[in-house]
Wavefront OBJ file of the C-alpha trace (Angstrom):
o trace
v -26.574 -11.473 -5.947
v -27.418 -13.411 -8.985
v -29.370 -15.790 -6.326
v -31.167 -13.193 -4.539
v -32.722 -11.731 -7.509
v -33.911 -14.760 -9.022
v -35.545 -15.764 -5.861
v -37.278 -12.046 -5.340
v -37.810 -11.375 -8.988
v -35.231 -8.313 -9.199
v -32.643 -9.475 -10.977
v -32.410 -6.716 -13.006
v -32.331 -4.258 -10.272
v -29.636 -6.499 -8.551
v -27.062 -6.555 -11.349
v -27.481 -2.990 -11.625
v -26.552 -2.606 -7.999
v -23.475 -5.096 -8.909
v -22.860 -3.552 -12.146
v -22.252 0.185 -9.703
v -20.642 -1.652 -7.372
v -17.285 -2.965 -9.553
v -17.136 0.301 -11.287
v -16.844 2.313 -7.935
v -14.277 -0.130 -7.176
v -12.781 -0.188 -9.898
v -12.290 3.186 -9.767
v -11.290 3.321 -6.654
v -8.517 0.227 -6.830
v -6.990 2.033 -9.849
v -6.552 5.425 -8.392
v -4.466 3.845 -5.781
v -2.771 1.637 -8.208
v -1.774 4.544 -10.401
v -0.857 6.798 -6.936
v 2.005 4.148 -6.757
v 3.541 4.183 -10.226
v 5.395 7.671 -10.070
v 7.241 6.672 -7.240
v 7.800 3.471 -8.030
v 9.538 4.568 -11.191
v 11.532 7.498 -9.586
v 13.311 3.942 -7.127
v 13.465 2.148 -10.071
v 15.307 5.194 -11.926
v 17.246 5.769 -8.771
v 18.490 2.370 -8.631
v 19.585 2.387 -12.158
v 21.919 5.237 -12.146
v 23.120 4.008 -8.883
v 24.059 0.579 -10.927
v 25.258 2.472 -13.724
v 28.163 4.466 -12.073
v 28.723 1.542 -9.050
v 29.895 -0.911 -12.146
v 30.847 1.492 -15.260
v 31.571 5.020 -13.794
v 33.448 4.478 -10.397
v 36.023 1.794 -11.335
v 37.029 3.916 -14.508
v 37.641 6.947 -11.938
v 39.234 4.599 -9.234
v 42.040 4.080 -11.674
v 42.565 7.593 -12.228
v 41.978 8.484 -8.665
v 44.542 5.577 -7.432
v 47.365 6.661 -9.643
v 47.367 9.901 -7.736
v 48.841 8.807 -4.722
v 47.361 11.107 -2.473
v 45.472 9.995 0.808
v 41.689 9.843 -0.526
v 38.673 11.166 1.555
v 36.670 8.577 3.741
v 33.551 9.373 1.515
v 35.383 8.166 -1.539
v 37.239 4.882 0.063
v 33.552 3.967 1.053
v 32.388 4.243 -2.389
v 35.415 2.443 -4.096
v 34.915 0.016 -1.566
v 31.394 -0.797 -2.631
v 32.005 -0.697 -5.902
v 34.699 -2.947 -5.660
v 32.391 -5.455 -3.390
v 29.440 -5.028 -6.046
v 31.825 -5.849 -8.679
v 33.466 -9.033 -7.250
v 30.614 -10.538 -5.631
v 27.390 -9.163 -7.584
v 25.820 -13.026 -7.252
v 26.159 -12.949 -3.468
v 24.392 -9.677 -3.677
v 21.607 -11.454 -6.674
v 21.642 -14.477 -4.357
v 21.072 -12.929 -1.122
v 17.942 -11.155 -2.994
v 16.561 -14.155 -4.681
v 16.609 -16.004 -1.029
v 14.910 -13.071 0.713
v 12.076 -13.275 -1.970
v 11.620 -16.250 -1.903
v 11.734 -16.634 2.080
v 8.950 -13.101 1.895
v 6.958 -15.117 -0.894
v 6.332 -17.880 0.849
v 6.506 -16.010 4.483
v 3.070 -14.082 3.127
v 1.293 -16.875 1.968
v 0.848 -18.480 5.346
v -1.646 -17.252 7.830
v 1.086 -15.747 10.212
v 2.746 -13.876 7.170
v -0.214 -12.560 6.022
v -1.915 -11.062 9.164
v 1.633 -9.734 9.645
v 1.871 -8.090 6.848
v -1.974 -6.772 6.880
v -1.161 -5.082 10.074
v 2.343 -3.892 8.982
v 0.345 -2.269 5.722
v -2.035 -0.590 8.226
v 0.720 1.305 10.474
v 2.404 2.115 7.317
v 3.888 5.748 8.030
v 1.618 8.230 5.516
v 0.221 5.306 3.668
v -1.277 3.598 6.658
v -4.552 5.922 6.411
v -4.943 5.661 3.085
v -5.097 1.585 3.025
v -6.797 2.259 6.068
v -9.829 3.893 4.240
v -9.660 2.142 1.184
v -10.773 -1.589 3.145
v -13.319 0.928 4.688
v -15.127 1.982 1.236
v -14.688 -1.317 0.132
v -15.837 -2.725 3.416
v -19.185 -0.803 3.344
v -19.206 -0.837 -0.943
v -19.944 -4.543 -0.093
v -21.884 -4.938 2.569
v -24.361 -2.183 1.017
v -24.096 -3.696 -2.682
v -25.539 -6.922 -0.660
v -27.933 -5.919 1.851
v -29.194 -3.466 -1.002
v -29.597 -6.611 -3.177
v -31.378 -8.833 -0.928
v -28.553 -10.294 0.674
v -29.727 -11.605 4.441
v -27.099 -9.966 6.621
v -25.182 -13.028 7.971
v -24.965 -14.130 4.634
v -23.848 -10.818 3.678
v -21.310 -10.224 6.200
v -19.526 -13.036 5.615
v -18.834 -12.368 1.908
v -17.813 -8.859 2.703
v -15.297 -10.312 5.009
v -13.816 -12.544 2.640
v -13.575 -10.300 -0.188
v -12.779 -6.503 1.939
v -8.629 -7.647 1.453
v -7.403 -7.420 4.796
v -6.993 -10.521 7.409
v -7.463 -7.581 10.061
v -10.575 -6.617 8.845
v -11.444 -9.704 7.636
v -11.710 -10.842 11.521
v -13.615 -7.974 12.935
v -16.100 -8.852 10.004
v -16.362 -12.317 10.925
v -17.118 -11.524 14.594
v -19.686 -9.111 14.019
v -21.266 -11.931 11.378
v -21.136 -14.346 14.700
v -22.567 -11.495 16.587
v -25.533 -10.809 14.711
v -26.317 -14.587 14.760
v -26.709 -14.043 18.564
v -28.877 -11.106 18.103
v -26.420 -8.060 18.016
v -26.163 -5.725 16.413
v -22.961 -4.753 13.719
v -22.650 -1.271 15.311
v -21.694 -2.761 18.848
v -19.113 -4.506 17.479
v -17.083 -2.222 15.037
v -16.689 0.293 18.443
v -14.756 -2.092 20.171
v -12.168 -1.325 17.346
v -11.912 2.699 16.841
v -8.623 2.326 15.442
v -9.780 0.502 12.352
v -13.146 1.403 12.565
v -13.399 5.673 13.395
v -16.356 6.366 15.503
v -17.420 8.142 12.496
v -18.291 5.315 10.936
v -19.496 3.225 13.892
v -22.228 6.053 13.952
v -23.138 5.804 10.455
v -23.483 1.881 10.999
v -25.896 2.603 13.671
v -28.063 5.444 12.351
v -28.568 2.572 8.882
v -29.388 0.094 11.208
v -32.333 1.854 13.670
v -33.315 3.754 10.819
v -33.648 0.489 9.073
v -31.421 2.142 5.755
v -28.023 0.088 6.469
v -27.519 0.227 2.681
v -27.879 4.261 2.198
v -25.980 4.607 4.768
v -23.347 2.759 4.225
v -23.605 4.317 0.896
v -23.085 7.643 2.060
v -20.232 6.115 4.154
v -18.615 5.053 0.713
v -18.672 8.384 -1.225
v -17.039 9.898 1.688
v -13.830 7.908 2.154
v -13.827 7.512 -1.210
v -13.320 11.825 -1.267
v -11.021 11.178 1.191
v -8.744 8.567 -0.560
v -8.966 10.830 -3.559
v -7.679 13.571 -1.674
v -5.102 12.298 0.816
v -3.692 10.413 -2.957
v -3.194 13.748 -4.396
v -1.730 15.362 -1.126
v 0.678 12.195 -1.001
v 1.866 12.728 -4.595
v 2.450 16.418 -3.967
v 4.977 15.498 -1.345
v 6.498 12.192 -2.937
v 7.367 13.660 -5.758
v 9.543 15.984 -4.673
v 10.574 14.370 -1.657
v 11.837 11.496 -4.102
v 13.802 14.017 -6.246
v 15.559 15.633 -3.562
v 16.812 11.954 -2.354
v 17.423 10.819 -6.055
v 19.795 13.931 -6.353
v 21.651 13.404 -2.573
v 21.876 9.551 -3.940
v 23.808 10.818 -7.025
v 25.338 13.835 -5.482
v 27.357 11.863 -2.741
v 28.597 9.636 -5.705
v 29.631 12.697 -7.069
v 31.274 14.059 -4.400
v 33.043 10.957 -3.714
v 34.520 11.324 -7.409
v 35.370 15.136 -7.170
v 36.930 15.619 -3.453
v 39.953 13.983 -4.082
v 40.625 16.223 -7.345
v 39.685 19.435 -5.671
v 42.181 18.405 -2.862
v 45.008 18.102 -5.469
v 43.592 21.706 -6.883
v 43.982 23.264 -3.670
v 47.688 21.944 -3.237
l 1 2 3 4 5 6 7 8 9 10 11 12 13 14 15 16 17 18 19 20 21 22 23 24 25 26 27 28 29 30 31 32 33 34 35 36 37 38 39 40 41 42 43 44 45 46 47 48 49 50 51 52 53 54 55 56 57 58 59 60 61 62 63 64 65 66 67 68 69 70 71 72 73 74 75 76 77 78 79 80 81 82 83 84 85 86 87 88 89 90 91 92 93 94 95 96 97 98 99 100 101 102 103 104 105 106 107 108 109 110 111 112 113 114 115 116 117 118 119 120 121 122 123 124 125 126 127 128 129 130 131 132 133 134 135 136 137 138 139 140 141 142 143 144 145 146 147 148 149 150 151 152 153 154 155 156 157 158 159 160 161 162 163 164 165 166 167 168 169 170 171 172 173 174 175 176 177 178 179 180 181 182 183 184 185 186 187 188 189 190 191 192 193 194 195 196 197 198 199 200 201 202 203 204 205 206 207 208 209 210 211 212 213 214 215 216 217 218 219 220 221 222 223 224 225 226 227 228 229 230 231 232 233 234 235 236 237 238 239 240 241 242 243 244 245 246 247 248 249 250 251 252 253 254 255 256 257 258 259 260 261 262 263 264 265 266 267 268 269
């Protein structure tokens, strides 16, 4: 960018184009990040408690429980018996952990690993979409912040491609970069994929690119998914939230119930 408006003499109209471009994304990469820290804490909360009574509160109550002498429910053998395993042989459980992450670290940082997980990210039940139209804003964020700058498209498409986040998108961007060297034009590539490109978009692309306004469009193209991230976000959370509650309480609840069966059996005789 830097380059382009040395060479035309707008550099100060190109880092304002730059300086618009990292806030939108800005704002838009932190409104996802912060869409994720509720229910990451309510798992992290959940798993707590569930340590809490596996190691503390359930061994203190097996005693009690045991010196009964009554047949105990299947719920509640379960539970001692996980307890008991958690207890005895928490560092196979820590070790078995630390190898999976370390087998996942390194799985994602090869070329396999991360296309796989790209794609996985993308057919992601309910958050599929939304990563789905977030490497679409940023996607045409990019590619507009360049071609508005002065950016010749090849050049441009191949920095969007490297920097939109996604190996899945990152390929499409790459073959429509070594379709426009052959004369072609963007649009007739992105409509060979409608599933990560909607024809919605594909039409936008098209309309910029006879009407000679690529940027504007793909502008306008921006400040809609960008509504629509916004919005799907907040119709997520609405449903997380309590959705995560209800399974924190049947988490703790069966614990519970595991504890109280056996001394409302012994009530009842």
């Amino acid at each position: 960018m830097a380059k382009s408006g040395e060479a035309s003499g707008t550099l100060a109209k190109s880092l304002e184009y730059l300086a618009e471009h990292l806030q939108r994304e800005y704002e838009l990469t932190s409104r996802v990040k912060g869409a994720l820290v509720y229910p990451a804490f309510v798992v992290f909360v959940a798993f707590l408690v569930l340590f809490l009574m596996m190691f503390f509160v359930i061994p203190n109550m097996t005693k009690v429980l045991q010196d009964l002498g009554q047949q105990l429910p299947l719920l509640t053998r379960i539970v001692i018996s996980m307890a008991d395993f958690l207890r005895s042989k928490w560092w196979l459980f820590l070790l078995f952990l630390a190898l999976g992450g370390v087998f996942s670290f390194r799985y994602v940082k090869t070329k396999e690993g991360k296309r796989f997980l790209n794609s996985a990210f993308l057919k992601f039940p309910a958050l599929g979409p939304v990563f789905s139209m977030v490497y679409l804003a940023r996607f045409a964020e990019n590619l507009s912040t360049l071609v508005g700058g002065g950016i010749p498209i090849v050049q441009a498409l191949d920095i969007t491609g490297n920097v939109v986040g996604n190996t899945v998108y990152q390929r499409i961007v790459h073959e429509a970069r070594d379709e426009v060297k052959k004369g072609k034009n963007i649009s007739e590539v992105l409509q060979k994929y409608p599933t990560e490109f909607p024809p919605i978009f594909t039409q936008m692309v098209l309309v910029g690119e006879k009407s000679g306004t690529l940027d504007t469009s793909l502008l306008n193209i921006v400040g809609f998914y960008q509504k629509e991230v916004a919005r799907t976000v907040d119709s997520f959370l609405s449903l997380i939230e309590p959705l995560l509650i209800v399974v924190l309480g049947l988490m703790v609840g069966g614990l519970m119930a595991a504890v109280l069966l056996p001394l409302y059996q012994i009530s009842a005789l």
